[in-house]
SEPALUM-679069 format. One record per residue (C-alpha): residue number from 1; residue in three letters; x, y, z. Coordinates in nm, 4 decimals. Example, Ala and Ser with C-alpha at 12.3 -4.5 7.8 and 13.67 -1.06 7.14 Angstrom:
<dovexs>
+-----+------+----------+----------+----------+
| seq | type |        x |        y |        z |
+-----+------+----------+----------+----------+
|   1 |  ala |   1.2300 |  -0.4500 |   0.7800 |
|   2 |  ser |   1.3670 |  -0.1060 |   0.7140 |
+-----+------+----------+----------+----------+
</dovexs>
This chain:
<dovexs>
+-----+------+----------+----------+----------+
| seq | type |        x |        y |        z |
+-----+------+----------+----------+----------+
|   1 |  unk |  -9.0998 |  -1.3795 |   8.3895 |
|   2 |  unk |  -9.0860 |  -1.7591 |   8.4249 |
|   3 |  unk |  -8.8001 |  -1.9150 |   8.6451 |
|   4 |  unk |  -8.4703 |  -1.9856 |   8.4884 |
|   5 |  unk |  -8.5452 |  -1.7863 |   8.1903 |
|   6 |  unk |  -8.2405 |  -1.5624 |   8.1667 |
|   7 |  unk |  -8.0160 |  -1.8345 |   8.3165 |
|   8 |  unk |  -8.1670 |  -2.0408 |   8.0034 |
|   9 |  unk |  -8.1206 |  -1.7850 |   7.7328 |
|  10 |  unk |  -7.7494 |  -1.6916 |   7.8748 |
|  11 |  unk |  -7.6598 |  -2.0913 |   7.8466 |
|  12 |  unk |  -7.7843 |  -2.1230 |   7.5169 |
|  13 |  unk |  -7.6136 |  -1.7829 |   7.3870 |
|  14 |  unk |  -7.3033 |  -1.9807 |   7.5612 |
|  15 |  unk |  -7.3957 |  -2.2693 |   7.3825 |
|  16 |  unk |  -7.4221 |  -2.0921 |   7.0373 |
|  17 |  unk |  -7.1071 |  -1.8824 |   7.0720 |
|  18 |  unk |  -6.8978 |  -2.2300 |   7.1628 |
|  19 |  unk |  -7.0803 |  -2.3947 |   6.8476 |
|  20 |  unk |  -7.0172 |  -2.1361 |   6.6376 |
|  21 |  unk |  -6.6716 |  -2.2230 |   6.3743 |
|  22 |  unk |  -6.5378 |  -1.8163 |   6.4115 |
|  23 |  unk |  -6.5514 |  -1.8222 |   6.7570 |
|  24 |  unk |  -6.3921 |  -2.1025 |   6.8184 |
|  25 |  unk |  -6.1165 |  -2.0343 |   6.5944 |
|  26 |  unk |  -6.0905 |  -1.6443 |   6.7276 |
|  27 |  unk |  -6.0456 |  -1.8663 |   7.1051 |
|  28 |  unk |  -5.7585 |  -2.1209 |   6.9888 |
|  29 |  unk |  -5.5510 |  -1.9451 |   6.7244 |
|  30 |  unk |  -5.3416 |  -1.7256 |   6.8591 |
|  31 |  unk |  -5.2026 |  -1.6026 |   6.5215 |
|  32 |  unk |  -5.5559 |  -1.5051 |   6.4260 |
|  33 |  unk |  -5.6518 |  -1.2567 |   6.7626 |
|  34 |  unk |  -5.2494 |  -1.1057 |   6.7143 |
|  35 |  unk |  -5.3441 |  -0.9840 |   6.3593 |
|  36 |  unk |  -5.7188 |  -0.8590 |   6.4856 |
|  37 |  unk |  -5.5346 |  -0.6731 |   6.8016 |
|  38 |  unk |  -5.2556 |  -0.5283 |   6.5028 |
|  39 |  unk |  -5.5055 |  -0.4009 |   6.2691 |
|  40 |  unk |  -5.6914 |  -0.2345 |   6.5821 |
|  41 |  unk |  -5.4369 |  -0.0721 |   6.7363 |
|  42 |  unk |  -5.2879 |   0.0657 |   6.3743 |
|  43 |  unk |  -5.6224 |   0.1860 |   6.2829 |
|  44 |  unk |  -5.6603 |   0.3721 |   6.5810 |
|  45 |  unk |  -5.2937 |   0.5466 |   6.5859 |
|  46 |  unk |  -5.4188 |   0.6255 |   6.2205 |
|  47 |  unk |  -5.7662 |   0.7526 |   6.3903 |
|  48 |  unk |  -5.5625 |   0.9694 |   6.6251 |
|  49 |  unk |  -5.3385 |   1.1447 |   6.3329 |
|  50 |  unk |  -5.5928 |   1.2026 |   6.1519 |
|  51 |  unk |  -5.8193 |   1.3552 |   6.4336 |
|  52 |  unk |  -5.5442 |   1.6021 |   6.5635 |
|  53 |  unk |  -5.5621 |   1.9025 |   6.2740 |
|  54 |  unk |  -5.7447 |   1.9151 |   5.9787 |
|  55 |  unk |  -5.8545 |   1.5334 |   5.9000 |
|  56 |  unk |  -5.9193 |   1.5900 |   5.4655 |
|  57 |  unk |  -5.5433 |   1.6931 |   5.4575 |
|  58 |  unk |  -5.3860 |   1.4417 |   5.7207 |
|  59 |  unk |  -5.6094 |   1.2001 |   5.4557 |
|  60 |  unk |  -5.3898 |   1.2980 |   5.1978 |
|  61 |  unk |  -5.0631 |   1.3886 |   5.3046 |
|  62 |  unk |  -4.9882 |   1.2072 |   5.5818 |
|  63 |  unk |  -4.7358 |   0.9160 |   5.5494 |
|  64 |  unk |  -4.7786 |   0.8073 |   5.8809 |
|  65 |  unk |  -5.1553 |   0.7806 |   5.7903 |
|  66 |  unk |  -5.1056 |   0.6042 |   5.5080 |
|  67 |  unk |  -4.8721 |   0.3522 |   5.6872 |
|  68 |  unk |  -5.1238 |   0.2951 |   5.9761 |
|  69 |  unk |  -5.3997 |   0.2564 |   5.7470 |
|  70 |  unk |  -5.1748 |  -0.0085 |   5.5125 |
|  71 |  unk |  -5.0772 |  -0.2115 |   5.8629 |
|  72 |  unk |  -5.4403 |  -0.2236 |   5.9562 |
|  73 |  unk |  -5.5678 |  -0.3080 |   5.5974 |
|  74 |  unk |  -5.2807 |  -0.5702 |   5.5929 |
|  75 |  unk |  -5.3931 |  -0.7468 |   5.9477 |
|  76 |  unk |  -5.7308 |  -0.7619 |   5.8432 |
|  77 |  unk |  -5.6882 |  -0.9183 |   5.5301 |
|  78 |  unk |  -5.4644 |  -1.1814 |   5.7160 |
|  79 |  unk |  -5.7338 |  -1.2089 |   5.9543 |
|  80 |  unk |  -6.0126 |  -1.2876 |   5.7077 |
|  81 |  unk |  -5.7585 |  -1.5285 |   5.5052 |
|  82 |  unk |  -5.7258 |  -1.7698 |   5.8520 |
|  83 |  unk |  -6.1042 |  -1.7335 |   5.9556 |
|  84 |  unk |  -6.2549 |  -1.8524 |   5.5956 |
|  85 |  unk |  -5.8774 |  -2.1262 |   5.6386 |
|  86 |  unk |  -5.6986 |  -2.0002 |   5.3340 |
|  87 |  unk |  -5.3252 |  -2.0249 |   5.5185 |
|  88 |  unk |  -5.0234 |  -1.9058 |   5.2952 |
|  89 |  unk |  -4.8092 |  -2.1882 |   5.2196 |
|  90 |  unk |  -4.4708 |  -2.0190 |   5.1703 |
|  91 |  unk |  -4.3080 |  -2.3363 |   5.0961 |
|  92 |  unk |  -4.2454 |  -2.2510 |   4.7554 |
|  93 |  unk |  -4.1090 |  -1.8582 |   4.8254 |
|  94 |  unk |  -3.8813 |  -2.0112 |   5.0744 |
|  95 |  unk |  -3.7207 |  -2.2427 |   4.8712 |
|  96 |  unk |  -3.6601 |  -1.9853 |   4.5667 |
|  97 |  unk |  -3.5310 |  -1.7256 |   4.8133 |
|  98 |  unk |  -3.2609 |  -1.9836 |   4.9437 |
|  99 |  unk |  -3.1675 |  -2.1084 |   4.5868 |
| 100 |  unk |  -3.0971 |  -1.7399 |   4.4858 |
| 101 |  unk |  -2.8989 |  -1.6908 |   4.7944 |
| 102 |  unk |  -2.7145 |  -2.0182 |   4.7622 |
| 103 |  unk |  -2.6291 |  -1.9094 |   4.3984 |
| 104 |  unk |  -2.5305 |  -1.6164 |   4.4717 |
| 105 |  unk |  -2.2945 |  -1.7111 |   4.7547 |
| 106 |  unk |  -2.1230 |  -1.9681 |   4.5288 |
| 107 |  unk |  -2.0758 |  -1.7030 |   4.2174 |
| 108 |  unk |  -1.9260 |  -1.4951 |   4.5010 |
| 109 |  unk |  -1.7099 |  -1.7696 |   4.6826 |
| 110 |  unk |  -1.5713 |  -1.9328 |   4.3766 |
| 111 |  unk |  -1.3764 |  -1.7735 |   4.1041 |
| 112 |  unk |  -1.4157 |  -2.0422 |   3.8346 |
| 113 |  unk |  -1.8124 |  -2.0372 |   3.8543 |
| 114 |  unk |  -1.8049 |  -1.6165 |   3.8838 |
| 115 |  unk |  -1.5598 |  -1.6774 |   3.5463 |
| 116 |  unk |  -1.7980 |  -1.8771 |   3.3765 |
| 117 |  unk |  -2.1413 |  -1.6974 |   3.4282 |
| 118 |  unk |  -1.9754 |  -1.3937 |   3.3478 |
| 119 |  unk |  -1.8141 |  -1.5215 |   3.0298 |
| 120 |  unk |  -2.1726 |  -1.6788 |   2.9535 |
| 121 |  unk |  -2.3442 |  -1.3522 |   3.0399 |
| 122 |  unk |  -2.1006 |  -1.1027 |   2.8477 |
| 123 |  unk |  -1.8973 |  -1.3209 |   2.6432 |
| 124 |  unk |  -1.5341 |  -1.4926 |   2.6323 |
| 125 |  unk |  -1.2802 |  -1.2377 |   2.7973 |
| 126 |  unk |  -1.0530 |  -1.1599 |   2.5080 |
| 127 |  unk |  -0.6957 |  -1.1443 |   2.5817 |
| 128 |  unk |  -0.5594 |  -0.8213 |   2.5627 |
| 129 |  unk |  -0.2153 |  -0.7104 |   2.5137 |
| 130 |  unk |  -0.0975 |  -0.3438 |   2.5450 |
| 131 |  unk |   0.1605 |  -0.1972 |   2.3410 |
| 132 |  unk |   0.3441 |   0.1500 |   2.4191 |
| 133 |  unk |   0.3218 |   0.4182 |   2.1270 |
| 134 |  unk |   0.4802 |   0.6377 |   2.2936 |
| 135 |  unk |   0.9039 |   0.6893 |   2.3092 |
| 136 |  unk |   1.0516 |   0.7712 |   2.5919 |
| 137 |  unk |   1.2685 |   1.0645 |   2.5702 |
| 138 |  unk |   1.5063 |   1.0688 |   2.8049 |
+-----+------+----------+----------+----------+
</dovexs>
């Protein structure tokens, strides 16, 4: 074996590994190794269910399973999404989530506005005037 040969190869394996785009982005984003450390530790709750009793029918039946098995799905798929860069922009959910809220809050706050969406929604209120038919006897 020549001199410096495994000290070479280990340098360059460095080398690669510090090169490489998934590495490097599984080293500085933190949001990336959470979700990869979630989806392992739900798949192996799910992988301990399952193994205690008869695995075909935890499969099946189990909720917990299922939920384990969703959680880990879920983490991966978030995982995958931020090493190939495709980050949710929830920009656009935010801001429709605080308009609803906003509108309702002011329907429930103000009595003229809840007046007019519900005379818009189920009609004008009609006046209503009620008349006894009955006598009283006494």
């Amino acid at each position: 074996m020549a001199k410096g040969t495994r000290t070479e190869k280990a340098w360059q394996a460095g080398r690669s590994a510090a090169d490489n785009e998934y590495v490097r982005r599984l080293i500085e984003d933190e949001e990336l190794r959470e979700n990869l450390q979630d989806a392992y530790h739900s798949a192996k709750k799910a992988y301990a269910r399952v193994n205690n009793g008869q695995p075909a029918k935890k499969l099946m039946d189990d909720k917990k399973v299922h939920r384990e098995l969703k959680s880990a799905a879920e983490s991966l798929r978030e995982a995958s999404d931020q090493l190939r860069g495709k980050r949710e922009s929830h920009a656009a959910r935010n801001l429709l989530l605080l308009s609803v809220v906003g509108a309702i809050l002011a329907i429930a706050l103000s009595e003229d506005l809840r007046k007019a969406v519900l005379d818009r929604l189920f009609g004008a209120e009609e006046e209503f005037e009620y008349t006894s038919t009955t006598t009283d006897s006494g």
